[in-house]
N, C-alpha and C positions, 0 to 999 in steps of 0.2 A: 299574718293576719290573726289566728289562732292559736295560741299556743295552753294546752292544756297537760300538766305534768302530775300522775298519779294523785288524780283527783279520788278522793271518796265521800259518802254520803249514805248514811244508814236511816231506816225509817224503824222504830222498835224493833232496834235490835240486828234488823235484817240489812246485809249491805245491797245496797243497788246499783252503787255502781265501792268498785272496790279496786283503785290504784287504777284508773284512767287515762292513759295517756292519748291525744292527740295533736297533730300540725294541720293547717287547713293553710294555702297561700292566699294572698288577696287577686281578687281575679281568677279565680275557680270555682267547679262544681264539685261540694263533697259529698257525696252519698253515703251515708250512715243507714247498716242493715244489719237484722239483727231478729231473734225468735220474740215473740211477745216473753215478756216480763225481763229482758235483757239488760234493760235500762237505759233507753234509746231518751225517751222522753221527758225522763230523769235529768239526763247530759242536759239537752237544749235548754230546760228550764235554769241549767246553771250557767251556760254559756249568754242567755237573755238575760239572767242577773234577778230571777225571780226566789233562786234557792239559795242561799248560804249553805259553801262547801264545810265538813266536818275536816276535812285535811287538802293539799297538795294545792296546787293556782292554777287559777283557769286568765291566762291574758289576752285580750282584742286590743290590737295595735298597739301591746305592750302594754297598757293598762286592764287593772282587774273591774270584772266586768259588775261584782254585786255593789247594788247601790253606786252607781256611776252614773251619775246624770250625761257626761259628756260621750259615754261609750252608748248608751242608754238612745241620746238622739241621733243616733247613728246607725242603729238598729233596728228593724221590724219583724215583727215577731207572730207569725202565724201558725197557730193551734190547732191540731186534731178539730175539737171544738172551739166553735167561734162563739164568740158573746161579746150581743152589741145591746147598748141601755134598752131598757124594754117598749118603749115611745118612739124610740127613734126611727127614724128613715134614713138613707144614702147619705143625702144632704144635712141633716141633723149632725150625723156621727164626721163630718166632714168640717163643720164648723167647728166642733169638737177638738180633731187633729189640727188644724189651723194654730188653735188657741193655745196647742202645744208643742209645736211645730213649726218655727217660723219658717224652715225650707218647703211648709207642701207649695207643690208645684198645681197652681190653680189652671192654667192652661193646659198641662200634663191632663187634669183631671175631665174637662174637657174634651180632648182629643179622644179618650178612651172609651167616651161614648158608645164607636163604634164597635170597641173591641166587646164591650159586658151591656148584652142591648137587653135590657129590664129597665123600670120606672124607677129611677130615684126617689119619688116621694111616696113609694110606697111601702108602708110597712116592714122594717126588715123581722120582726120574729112572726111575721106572715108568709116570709119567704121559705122556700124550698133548704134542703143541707148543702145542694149544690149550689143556689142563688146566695147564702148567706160567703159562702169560698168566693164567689167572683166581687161580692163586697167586699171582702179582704182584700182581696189584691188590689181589686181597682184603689181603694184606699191607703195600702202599704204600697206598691208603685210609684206614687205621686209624691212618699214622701223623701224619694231617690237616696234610700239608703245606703251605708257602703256594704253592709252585712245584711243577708235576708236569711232568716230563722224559720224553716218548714216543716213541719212535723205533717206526716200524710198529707200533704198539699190540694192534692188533685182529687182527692178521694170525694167522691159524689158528682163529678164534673164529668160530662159527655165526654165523648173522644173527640170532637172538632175545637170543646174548650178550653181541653188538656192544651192538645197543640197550640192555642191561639197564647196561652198563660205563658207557657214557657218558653216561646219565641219572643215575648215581650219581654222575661226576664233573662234570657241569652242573647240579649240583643244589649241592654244593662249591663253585664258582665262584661262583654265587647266594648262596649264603648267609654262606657263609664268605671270597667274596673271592679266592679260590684261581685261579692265574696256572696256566694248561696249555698248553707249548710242545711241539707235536707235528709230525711228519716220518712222511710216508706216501704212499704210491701210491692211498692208493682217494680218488681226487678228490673223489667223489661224495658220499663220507663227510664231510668234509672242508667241502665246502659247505655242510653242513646244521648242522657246528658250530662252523666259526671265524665270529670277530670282522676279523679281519687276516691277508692272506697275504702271503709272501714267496716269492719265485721265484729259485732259486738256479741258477747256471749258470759253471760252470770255476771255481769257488771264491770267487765275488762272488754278490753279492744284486742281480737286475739290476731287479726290482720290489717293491717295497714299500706296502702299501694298503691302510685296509677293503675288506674283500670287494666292499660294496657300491660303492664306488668302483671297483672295477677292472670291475664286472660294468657299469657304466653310462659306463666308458670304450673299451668297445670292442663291437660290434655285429653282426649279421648281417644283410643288407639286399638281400632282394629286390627289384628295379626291372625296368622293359622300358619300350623309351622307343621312338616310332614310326621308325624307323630303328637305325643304332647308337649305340654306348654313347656319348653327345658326351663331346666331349675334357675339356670343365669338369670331370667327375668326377677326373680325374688330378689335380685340386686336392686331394680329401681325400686322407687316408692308408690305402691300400688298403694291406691284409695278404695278400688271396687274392680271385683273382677265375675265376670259372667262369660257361657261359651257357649253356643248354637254349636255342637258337632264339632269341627276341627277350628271355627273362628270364636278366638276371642277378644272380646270388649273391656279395657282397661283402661280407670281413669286411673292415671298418672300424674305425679305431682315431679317437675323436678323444668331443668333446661330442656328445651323442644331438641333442638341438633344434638345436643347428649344421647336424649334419650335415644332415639330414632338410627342414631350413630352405633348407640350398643345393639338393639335388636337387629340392624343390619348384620351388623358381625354372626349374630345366630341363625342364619339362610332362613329366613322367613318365605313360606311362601306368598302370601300376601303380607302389606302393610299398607295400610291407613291413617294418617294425623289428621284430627280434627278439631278445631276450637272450643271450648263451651261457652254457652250463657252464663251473665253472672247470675242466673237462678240457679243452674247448675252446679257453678262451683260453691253457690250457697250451701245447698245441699250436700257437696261432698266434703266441703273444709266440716262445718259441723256434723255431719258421720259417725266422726270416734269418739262423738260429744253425747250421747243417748239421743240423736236426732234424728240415725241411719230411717230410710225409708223402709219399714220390713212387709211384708206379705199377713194384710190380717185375717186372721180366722174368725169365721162368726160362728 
């Protein structure tokens, strides 16, 4: 569905994104994450077709996506910020999309009454930051895209709205096959709905992986061994190491059964494996990047 191969993109001078590579399949959740100034936002606006790349291609469904009207109605595209004409209402900005849009789904839009329960004919730059996101969606929904484009999606939206947005668009993905490449801070979020994340850092993509893989490639590993920590341990690939007394705390980056398999071999007297959050592993992949969490002094 995605294929983007060492894209870059400089703004005076500076690269923002710099040899980008990503895969996204059609019928998945991508989670794109990443520190501010990454160039998370940078990508999606290339991916929508709104930037011309300075080098590498970015293709949806095999064709390139800038200035493509046909990839272009295939695509909806929701913004950090929203900006809808300054006049308009629900219904205004709906006739709107119609007019460019022969697929909106008019019935769809209907239905969803229940889902986003505010006035359509009121006002939308009278609305809320979270009321202006459920006009997006209610309006990008309807026009049953194959690709949905997210950039902080949720951000402003309740916890009962969150749930209600994203069961409507993984229920799309299910049924209809529907490709959603999303960029956000709430990890947590994020974990419950991607397929595949990507870990963006100075304008390259420095991990790429099912969830599930990256969640069983790195670890958290309590041990205490009758003395200190033997030296064999500096065999694996220690990310962080901390010790209460004789137990210590090691995130681990490598195979779970490997790993777990060598410390056995060293008579540990406790051992513990433990998963992380992908907030977690946010934090410890970017570690040896100047992102390490340190102790600050006031």
């Amino acid at each position: 569905m995605i294929e983007v191969r060492d894209l870059k993109k400089s703004f005076d001078g500076f690269w923002a994104l710099n040899g980008v590579d990503i895969s996204a399949k059609r019928g998945s959740v991508y989670g794109l994450v990443g520190p501010n100034g990454a160039g998370k936002t940078t990508l999606i606006k290339h991916l929508a077709g709104v930037f011309m790349p300075d080098g590498g291609t970015i293709m949806i469904d095999g064709q390139p996506s800038f200035e493509n009207i046909g990839v272009k109605a295939k695509t909806v595209y929701i913004p950090d910020d929203i900006y809808f004409f300054p006049q308009a209402n629900l219904l205004d900005m709906k006739k709107f999309y119609q007019s460019i849009y022969p697929v909106f789904d008019e019935d769809r839009f209907n239905k969803l009454y229940d889902i986003f329960p505010f006035d359509p004919r009121k006002s939308l730059r009278r609305l809320s930051r979270g009321m202006k996101k459920q006009a997006a969606f209610w309006l990008g929904i309807c026009l049953k895209p194959d690709l949905m484009l997210l950039d902080e999606p949720v951000d402003g939206l309740d916890p009962v709205m969150r749930r209600k947005v994203w069961s409507v668009l993984l229920q799309d993905v299910a049924d209809r096959n529907m490709t959603v490449f999303v960029s956000s801070h709430n990890l947590r979020e994020l974990e419950d709905v991607c397929d595949h994340v990507g870990i963006m850092h100075e304008g390259r993509i420095i991990l790429e992986r099912n969830l599930s893989e990256i969640q069983n490639n790195i670890m958290k590993l309590q041990v205490a061994f009758d003395g200190p920590l033997p030296e064999e341990m500096n065999e694996l690939d220690i990310l962080s190491r901390q010790s209460s007394g004789r137990v210590w705390v090691l995130i681990v980056r490598g195979d779970r059964d490997s790993i777990i398999s060598h410390v056995n071999k060293l008579s540990p007297i406790i051992i513990d494996a433990l998963p992380l959050t992908l907030e977690e592993i946010f934090v410890y992949e970017l570690g040896g990047m100047n992102y390490a969490v340190k102790n600050i002094i006031l």
